[in-house]
mmJSON file of the N, C-alpha and C atoms, coordinates in Angstrom:
{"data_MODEL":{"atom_site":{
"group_PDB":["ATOM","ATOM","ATOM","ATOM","ATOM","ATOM","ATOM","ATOM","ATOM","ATOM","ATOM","ATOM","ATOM","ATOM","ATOM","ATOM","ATOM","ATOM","ATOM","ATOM","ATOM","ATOM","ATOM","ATOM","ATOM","ATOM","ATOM","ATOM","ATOM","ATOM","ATOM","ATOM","ATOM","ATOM","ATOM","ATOM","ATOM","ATOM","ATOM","ATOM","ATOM","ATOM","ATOM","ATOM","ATOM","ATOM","ATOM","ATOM","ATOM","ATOM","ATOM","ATOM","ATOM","ATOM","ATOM","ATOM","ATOM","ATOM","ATOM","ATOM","ATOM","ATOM","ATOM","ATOM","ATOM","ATOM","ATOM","ATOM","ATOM","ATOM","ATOM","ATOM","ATOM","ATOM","ATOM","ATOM","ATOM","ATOM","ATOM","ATOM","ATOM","ATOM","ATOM","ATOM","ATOM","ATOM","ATOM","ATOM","ATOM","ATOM","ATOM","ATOM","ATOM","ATOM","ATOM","ATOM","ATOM","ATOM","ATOM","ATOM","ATOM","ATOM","ATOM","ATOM","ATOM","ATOM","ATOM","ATOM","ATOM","ATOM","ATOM","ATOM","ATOM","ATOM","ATOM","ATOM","ATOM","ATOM","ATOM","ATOM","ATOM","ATOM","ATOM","ATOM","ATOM","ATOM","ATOM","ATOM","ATOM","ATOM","ATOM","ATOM","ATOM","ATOM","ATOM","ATOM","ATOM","ATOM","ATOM","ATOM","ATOM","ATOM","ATOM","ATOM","ATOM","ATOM","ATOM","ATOM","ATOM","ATOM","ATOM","ATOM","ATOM","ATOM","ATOM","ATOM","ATOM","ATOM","ATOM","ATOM","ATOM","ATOM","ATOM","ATOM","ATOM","ATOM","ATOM","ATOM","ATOM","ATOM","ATOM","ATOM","ATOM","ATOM","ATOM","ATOM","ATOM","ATOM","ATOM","ATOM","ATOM","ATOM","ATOM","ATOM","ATOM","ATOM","ATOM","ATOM","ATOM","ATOM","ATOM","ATOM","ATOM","ATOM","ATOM","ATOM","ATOM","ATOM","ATOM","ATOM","ATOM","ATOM","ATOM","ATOM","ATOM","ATOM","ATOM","ATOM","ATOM","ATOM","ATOM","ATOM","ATOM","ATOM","ATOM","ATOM","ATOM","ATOM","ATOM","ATOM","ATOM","ATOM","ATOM","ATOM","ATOM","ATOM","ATOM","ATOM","ATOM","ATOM","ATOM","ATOM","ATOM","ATOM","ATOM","ATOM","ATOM","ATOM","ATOM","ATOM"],
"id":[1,2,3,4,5,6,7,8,9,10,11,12,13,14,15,16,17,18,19,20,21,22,23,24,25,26,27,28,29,30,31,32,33,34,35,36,37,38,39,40,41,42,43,44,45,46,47,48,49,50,51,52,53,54,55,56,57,58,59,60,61,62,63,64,65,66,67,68,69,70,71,72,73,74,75,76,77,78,79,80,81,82,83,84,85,86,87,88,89,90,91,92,93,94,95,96,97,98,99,100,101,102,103,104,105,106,107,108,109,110,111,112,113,114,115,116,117,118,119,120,121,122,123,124,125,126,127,128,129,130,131,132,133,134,135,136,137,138,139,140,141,142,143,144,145,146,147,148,149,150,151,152,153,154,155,156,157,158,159,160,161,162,163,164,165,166,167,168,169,170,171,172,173,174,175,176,177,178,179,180,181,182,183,184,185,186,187,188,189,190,191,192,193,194,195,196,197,198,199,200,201,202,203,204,205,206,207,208,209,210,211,212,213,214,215,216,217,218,219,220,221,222,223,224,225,226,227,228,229,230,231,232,233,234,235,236,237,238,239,240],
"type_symbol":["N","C","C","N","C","C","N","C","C","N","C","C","N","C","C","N","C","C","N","C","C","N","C","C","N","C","C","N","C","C","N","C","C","N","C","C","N","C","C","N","C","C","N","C","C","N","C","C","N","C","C","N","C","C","N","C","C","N","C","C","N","C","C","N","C","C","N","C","C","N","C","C","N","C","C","N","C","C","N","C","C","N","C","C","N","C","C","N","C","C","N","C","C","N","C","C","N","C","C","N","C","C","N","C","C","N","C","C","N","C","C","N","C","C","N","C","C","N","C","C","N","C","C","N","C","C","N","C","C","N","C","C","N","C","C","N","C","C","N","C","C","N","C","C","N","C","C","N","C","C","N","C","C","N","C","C","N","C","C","N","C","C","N","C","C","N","C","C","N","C","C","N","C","C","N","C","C","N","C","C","N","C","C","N","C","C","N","C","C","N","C","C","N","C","C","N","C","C","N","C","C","N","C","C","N","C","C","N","C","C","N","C","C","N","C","C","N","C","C","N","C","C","N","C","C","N","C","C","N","C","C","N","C","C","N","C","C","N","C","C"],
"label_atom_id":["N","CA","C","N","CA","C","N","CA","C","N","CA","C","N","CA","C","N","CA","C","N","CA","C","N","CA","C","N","CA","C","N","CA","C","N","CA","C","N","CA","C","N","CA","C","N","CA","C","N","CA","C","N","CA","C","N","CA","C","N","CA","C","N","CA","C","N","CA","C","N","CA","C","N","CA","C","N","CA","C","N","CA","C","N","CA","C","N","CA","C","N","CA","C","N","CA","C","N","CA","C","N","CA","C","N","CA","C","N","CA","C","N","CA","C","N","CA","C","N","CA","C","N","CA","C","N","CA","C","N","CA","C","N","CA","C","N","CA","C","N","CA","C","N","CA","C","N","CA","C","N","CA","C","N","CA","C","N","CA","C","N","CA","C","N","CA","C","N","CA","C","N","CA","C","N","CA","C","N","CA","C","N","CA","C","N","CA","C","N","CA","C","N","CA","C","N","CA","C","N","CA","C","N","CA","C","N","CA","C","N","CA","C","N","CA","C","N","CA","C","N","CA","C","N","CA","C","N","CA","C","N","CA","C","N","CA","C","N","CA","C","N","CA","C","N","CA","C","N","CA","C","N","CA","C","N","CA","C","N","CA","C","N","CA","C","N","CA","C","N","CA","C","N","CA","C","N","CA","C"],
"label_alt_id":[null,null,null,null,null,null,null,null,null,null,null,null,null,null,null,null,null,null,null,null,null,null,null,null,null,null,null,null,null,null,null,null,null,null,null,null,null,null,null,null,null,null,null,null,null,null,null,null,null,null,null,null,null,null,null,null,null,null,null,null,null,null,null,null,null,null,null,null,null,null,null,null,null,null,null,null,null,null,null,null,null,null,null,null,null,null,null,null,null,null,null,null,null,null,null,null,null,null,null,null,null,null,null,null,null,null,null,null,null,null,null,null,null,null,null,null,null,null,null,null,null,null,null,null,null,null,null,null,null,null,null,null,null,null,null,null,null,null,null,null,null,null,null,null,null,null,null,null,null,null,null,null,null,null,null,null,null,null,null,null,null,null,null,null,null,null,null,null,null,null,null,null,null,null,null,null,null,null,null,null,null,null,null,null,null,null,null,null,null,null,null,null,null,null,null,null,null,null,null,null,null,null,null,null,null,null,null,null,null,null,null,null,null,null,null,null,null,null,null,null,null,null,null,null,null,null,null,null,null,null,null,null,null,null,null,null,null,null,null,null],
"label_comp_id":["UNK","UNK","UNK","UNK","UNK","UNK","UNK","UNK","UNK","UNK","UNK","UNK","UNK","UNK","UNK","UNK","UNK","UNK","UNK","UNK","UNK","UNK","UNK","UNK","UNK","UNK","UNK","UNK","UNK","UNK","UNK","UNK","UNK","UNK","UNK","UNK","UNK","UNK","UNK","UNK","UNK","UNK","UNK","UNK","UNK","UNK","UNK","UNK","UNK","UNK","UNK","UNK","UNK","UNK","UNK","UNK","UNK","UNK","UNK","UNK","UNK","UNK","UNK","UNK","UNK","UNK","UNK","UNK","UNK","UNK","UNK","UNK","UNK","UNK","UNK","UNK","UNK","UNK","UNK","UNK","UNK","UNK","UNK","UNK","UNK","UNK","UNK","UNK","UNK","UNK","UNK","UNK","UNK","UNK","UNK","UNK","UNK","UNK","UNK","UNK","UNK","UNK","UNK","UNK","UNK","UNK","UNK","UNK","UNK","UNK","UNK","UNK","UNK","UNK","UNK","UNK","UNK","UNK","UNK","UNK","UNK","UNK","UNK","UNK","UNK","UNK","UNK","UNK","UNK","UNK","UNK","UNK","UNK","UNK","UNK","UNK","UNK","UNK","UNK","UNK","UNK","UNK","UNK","UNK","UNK","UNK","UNK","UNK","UNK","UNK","UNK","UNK","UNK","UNK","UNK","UNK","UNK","UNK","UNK","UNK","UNK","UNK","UNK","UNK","UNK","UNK","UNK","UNK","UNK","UNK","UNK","UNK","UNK","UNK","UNK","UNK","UNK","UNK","UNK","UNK","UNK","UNK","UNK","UNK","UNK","UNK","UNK","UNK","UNK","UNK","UNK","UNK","UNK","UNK","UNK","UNK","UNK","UNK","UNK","UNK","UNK","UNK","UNK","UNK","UNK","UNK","UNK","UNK","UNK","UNK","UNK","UNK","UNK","UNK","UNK","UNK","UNK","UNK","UNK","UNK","UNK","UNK","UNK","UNK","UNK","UNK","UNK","UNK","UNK","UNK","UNK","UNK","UNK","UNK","UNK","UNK","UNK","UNK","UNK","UNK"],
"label_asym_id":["A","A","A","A","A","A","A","A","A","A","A","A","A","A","A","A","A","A","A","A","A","A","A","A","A","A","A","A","A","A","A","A","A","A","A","A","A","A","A","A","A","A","A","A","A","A","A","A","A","A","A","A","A","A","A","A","A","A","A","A","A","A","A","A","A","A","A","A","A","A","A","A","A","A","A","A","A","A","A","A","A","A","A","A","A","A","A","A","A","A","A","A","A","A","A","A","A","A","A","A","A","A","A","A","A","A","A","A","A","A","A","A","A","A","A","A","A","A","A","A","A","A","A","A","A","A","A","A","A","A","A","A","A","A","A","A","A","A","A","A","A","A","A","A","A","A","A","A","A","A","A","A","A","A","A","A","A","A","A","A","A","A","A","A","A","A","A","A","A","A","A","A","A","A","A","A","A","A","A","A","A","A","A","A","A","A","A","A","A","A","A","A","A","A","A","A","A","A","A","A","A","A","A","A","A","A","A","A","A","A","A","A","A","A","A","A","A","A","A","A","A","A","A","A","A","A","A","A","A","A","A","A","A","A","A","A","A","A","A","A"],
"label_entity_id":["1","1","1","1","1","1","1","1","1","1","1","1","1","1","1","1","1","1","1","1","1","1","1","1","1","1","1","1","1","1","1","1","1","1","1","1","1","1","1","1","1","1","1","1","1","1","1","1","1","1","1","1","1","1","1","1","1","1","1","1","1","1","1","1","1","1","1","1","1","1","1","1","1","1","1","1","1","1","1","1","1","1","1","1","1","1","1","1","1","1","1","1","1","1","1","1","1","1","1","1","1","1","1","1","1","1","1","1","1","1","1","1","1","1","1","1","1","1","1","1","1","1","1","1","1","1","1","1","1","1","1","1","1","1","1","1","1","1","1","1","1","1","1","1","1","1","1","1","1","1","1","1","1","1","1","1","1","1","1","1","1","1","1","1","1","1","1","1","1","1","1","1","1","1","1","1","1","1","1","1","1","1","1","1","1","1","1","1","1","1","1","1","1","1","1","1","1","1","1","1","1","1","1","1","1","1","1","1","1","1","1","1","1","1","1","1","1","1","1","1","1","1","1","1","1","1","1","1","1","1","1","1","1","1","1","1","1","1","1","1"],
"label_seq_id":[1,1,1,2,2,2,3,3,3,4,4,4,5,5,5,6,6,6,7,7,7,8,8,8,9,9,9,10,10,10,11,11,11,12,12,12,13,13,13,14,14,14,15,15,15,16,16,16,17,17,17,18,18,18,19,19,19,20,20,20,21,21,21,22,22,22,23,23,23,24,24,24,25,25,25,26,26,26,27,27,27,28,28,28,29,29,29,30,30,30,31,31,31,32,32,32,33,33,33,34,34,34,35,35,35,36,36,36,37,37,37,38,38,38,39,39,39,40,40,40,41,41,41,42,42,42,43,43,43,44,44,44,45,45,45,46,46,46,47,47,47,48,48,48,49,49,49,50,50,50,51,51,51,52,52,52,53,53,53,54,54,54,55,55,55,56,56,56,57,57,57,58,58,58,59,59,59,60,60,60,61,61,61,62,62,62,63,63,63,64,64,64,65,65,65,66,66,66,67,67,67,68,68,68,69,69,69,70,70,70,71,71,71,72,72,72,73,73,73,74,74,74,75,75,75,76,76,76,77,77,77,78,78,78,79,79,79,80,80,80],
"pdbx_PDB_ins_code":[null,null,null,null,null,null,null,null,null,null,null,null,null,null,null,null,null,null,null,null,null,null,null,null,null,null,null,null,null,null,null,null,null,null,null,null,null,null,null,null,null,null,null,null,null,null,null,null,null,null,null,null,null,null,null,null,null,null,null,null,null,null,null,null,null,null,null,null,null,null,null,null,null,null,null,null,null,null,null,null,null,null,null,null,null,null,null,null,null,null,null,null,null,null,null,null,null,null,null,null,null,null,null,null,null,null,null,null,null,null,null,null,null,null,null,null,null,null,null,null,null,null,null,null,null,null,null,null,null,null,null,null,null,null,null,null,null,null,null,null,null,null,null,null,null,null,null,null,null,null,null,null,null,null,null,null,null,null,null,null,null,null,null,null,null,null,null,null,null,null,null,null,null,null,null,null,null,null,null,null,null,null,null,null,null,null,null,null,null,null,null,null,null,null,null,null,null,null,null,null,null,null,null,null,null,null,null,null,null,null,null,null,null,null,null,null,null,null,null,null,null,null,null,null,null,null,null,null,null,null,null,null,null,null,null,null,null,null,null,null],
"Cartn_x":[77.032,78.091,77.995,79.205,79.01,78.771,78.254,78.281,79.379,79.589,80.679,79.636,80.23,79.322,80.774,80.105,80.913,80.907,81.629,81.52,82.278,82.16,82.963,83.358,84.917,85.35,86.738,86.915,87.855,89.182,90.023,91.793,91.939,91.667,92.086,91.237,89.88,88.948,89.705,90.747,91.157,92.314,93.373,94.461,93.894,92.74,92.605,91.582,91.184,91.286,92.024,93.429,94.111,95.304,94.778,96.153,94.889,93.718,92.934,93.922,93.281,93.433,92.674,92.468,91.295,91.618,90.739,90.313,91.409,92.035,92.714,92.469,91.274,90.347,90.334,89.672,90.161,91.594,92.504,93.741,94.32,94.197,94.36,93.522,91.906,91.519,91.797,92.25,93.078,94.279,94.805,96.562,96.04,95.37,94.973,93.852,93.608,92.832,94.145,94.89,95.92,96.725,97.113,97.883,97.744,95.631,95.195,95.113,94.938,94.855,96.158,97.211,98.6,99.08,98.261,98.386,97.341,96.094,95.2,93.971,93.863,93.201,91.47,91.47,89.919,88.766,87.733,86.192,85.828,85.355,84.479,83.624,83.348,83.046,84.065,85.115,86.614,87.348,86.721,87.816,86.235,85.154,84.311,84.522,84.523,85.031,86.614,87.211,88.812,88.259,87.395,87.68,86.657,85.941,85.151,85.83,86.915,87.908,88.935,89.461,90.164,89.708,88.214,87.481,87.498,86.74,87.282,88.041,88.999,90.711,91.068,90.376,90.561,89.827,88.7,88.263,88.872,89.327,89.875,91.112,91.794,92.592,92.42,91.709,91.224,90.691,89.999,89.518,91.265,91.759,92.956,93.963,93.853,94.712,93.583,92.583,91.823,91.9,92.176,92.29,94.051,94.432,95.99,96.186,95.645,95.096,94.64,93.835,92.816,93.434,94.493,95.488,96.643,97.199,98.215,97.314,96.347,95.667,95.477,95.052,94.906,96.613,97.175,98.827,99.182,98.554,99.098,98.192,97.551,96.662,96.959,97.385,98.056,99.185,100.129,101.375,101.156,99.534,99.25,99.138],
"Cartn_y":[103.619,102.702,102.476,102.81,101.938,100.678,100.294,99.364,99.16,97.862,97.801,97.399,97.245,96.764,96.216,95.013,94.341,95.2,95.251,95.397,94.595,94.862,93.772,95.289,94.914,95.982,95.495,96.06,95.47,96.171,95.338,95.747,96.853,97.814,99.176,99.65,99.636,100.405,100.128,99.043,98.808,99.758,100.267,100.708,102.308,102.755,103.865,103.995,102.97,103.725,103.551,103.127,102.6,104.089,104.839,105.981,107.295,106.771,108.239,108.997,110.354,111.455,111.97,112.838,113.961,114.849,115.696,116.607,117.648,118.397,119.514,120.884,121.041,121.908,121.427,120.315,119.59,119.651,119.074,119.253,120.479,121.986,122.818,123.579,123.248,123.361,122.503,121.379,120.603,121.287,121.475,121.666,123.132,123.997,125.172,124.86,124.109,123.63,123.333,121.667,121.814,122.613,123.919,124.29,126.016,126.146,126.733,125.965,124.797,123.938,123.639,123.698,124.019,125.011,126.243,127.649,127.871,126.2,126.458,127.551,127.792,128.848,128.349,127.084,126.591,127.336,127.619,127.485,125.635,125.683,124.767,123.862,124.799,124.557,123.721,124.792,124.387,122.685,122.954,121.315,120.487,120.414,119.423,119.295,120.617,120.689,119.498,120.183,119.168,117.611,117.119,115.717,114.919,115.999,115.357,114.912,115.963,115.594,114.636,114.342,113.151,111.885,112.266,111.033,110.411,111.464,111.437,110.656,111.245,110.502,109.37,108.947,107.474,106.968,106.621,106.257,106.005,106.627,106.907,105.932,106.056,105.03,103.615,103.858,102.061,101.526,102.279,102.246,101.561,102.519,102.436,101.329,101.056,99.946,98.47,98.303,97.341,96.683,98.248,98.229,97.749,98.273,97.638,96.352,95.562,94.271,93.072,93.68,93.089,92.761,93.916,94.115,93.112,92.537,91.968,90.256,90.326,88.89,88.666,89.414,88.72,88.88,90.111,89.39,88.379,87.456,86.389,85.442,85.136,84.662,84.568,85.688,85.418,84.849,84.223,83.272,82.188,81.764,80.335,79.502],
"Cartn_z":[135.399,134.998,133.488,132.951,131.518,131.061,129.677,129.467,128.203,127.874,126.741,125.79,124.608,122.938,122.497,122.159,121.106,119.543,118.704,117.452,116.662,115.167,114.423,113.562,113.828,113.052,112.498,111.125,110.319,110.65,110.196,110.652,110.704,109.35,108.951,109.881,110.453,111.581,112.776,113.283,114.458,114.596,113.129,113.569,113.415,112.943,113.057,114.579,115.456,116.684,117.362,117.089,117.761,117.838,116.193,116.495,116.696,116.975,117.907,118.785,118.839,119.745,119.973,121.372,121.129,120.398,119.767,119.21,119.699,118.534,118.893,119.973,120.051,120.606,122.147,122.241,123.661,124.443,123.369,124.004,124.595,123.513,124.114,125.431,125.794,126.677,127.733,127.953,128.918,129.55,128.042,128.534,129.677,129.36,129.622,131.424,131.522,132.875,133.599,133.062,133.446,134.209,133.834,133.916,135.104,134.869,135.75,137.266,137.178,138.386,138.86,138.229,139.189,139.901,139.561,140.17,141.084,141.001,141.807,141.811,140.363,140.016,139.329,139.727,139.064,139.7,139.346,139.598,139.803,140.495,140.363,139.259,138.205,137.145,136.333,136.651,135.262,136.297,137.86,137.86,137.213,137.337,136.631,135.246,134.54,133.136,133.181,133.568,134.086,134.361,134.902,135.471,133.953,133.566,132.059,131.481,130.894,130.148,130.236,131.167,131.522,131.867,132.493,131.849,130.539,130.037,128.155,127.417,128.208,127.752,128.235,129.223,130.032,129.166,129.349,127.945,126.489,126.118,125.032,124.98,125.618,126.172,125.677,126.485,126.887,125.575,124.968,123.486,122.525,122.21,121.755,122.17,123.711,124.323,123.617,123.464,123.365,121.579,121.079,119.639,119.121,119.743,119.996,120.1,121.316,121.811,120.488,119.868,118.921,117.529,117.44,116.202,116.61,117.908,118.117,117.535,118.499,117.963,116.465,115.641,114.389,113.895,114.127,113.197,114.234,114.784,115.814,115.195,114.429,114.112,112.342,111.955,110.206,110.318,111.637,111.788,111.633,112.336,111.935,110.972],
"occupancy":[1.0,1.0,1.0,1.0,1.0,1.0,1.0,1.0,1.0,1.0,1.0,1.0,1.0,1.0,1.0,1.0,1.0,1.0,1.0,1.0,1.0,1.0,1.0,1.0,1.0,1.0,1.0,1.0,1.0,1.0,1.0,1.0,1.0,1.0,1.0,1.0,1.0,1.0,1.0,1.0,1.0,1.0,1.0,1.0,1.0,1.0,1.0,1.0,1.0,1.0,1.0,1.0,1.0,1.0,1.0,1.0,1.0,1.0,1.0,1.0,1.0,1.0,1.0,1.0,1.0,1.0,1.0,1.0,1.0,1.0,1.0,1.0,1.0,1.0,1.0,1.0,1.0,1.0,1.0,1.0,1.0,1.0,1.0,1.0,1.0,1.0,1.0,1.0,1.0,1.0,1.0,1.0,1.0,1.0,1.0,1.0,1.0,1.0,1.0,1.0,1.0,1.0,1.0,1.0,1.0,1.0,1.0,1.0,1.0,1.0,1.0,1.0,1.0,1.0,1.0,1.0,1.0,1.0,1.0,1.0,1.0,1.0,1.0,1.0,1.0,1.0,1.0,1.0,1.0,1.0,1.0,1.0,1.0,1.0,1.0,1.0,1.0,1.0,1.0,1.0,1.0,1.0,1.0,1.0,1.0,1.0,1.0,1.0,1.0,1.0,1.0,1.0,1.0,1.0,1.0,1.0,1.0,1.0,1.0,1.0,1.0,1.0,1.0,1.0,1.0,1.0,1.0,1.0,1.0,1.0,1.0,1.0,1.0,1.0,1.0,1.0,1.0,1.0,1.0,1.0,1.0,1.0,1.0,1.0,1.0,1.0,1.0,1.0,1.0,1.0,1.0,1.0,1.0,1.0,1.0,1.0,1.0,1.0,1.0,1.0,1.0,1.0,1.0,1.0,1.0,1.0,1.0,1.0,1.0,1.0,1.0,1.0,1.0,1.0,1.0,1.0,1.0,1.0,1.0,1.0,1.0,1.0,1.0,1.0,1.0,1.0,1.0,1.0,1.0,1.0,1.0,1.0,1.0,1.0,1.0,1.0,1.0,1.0,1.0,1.0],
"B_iso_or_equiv":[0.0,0.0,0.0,0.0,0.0,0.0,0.0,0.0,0.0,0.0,0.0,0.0,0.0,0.0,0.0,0.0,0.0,0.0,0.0,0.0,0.0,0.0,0.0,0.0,0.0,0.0,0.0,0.0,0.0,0.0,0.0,0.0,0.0,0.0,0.0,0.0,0.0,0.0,0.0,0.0,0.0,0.0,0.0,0.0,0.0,0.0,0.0,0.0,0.0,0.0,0.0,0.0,0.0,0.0,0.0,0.0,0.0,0.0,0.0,0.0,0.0,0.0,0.0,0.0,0.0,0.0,0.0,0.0,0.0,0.0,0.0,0.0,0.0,0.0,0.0,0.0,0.0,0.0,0.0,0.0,0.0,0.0,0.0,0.0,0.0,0.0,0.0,0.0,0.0,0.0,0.0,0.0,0.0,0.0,0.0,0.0,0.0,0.0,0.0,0.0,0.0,0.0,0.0,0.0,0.0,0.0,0.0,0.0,0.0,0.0,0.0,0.0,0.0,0.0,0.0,0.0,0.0,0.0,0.0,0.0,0.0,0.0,0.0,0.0,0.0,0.0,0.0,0.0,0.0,0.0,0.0,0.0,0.0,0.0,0.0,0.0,0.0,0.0,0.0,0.0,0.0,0.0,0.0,0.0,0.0,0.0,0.0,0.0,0.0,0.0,0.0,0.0,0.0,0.0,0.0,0.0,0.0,0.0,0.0,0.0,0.0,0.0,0.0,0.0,0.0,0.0,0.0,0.0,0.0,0.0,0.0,0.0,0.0,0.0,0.0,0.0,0.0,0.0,0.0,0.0,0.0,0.0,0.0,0.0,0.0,0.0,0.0,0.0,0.0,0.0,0.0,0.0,0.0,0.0,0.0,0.0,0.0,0.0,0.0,0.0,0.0,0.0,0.0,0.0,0.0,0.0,0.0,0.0,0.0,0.0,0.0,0.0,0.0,0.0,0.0,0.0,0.0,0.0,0.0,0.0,0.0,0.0,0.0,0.0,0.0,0.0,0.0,0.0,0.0,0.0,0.0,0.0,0.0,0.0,0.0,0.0,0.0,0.0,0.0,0.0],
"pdbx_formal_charge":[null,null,null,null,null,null,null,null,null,null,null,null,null,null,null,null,null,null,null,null,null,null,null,null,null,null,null,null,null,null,null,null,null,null,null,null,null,null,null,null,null,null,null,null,null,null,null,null,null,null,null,null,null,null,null,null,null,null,null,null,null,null,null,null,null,null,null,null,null,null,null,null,null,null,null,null,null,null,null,null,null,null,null,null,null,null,null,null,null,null,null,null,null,null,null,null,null,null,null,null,null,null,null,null,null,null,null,null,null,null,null,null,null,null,null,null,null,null,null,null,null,null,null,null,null,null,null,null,null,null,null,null,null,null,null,null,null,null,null,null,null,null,null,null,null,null,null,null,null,null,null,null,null,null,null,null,null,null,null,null,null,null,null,null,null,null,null,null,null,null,null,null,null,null,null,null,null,null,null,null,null,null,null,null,null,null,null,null,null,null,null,null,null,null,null,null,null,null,null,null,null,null,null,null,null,null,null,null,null,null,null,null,null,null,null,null,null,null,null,null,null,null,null,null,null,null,null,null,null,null,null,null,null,null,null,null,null,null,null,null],
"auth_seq_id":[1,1,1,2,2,2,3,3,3,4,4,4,5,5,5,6,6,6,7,7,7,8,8,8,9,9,9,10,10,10,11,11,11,12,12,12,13,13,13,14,14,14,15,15,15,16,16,16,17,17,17,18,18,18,19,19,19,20,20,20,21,21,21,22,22,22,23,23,23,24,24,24,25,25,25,26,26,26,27,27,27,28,28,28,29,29,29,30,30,30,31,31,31,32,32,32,33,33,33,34,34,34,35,35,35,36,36,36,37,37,37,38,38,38,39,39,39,40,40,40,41,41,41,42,42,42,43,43,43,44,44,44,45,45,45,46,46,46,47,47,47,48,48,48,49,49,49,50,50,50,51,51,51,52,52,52,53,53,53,54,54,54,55,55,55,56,56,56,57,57,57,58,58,58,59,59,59,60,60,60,61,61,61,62,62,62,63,63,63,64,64,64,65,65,65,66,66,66,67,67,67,68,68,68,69,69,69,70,70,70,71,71,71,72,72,72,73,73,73,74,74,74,75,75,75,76,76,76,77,77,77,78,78,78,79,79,79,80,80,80],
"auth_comp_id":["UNK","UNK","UNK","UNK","UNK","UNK","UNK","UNK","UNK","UNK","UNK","UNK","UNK","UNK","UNK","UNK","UNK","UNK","UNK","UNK","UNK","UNK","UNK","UNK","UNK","UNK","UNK","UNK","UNK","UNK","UNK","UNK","UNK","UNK","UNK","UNK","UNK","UNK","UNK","UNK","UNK","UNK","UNK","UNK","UNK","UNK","UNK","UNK","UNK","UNK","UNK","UNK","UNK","UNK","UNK","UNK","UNK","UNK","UNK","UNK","UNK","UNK","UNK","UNK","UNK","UNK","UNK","UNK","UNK","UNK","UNK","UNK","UNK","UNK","UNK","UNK","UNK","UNK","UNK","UNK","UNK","UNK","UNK","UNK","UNK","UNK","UNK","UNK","UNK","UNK","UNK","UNK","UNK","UNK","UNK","UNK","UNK","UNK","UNK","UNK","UNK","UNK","UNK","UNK","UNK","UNK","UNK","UNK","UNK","UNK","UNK","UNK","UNK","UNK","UNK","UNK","UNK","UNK","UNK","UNK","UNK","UNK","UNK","UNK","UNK","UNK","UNK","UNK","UNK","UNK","UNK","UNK","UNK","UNK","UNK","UNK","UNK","UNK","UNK","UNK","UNK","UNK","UNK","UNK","UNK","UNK","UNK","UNK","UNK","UNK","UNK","UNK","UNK","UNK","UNK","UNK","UNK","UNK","UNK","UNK","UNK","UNK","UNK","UNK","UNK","UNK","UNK","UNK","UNK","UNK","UNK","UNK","UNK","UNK","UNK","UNK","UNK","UNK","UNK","UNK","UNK","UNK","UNK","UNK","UNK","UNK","UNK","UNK","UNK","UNK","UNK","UNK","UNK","UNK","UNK","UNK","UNK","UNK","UNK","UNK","UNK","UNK","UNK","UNK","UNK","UNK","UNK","UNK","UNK","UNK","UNK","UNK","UNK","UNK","UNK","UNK","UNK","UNK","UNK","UNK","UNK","UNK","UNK","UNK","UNK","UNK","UNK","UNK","UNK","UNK","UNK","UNK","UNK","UNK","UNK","UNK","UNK","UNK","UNK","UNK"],
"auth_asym_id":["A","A","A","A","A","A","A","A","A","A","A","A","A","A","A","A","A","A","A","A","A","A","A","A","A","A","A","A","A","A","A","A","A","A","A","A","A","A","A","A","A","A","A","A","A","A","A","A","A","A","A","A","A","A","A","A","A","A","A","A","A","A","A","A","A","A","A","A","A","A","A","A","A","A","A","A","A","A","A","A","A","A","A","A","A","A","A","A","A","A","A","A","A","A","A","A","A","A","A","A","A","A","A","A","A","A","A","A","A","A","A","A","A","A","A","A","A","A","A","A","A","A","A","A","A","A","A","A","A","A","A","A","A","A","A","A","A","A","A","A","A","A","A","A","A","A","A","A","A","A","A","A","A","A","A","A","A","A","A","A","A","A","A","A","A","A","A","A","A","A","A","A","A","A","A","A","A","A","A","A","A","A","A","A","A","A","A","A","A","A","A","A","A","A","A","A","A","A","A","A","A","A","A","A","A","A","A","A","A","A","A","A","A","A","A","A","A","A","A","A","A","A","A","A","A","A","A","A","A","A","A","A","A","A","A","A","A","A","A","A"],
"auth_atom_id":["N","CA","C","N","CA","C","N","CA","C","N","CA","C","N","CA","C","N","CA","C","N","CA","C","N","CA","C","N","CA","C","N","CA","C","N","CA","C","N","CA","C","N","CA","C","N","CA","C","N","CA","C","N","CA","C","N","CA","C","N","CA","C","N","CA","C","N","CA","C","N","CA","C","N","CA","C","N","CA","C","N","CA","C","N","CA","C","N","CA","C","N","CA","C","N","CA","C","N","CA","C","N","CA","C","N","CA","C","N","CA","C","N","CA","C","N","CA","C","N","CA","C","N","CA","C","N","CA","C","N","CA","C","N","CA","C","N","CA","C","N","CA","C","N","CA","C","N","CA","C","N","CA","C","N","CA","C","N","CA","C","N","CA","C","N","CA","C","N","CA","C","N","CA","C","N","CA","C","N","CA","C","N","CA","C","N","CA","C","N","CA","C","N","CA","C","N","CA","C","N","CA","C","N","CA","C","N","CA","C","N","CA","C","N","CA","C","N","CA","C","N","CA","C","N","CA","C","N","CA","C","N","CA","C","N","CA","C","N","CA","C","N","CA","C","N","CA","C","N","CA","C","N","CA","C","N","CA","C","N","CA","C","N","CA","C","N","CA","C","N","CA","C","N","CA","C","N","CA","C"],
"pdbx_PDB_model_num":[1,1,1,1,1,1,1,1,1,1,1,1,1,1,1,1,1,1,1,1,1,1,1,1,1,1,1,1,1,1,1,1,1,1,1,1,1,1,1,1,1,1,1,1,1,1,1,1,1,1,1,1,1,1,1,1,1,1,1,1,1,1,1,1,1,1,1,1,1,1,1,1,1,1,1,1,1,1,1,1,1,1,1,1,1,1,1,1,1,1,1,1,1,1,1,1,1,1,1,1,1,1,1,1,1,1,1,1,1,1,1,1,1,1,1,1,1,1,1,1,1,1,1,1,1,1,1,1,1,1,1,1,1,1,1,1,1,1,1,1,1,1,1,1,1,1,1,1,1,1,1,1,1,1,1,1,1,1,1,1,1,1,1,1,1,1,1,1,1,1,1,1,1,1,1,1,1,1,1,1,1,1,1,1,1,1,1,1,1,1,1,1,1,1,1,1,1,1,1,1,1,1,1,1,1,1,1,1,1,1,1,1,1,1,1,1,1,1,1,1,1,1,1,1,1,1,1,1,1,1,1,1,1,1,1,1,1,1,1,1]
}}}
């Protein structure tokens, strides 16, 4: 199970994880799993490889949704 960490991170650190992506390299090996696993063509290997990665990206997510979150509170907070 994960754990979370607080950090203290400044505005400009919030909107740059907020416009993260994965890695170009990733994406095209996704799109490319993707697109073997609709034809049903995985190894075993490539759906674990496959569920890493979208782990990954869930993650990643949530990162970005949290950083989003954090950015609404302080310009909610420079109104006061």
């Amino acid at each position: 199970m994960s754990q979370e960490v607080n950090l203290l991170i400044s505005t400009e650190g919030l909107y740059a994880l907020a416009d993260m992506a994965i890695a170009t390299k990733e994406q095209d090996r996704l799109n490319q799993l993707l697109a073997q696993n609709a034809q049903g063509e995985l190894s075993k290997e490539c759906l674990e490889e496959l569920d890493s990665l979208l782990k990954k990206i869930d993650e990643l997510n949530l990162v970005k949704a949290r950083a989003a979150v954090a950015l609404d509170r302080v310009k909610n907070e420079d109104k006061l």
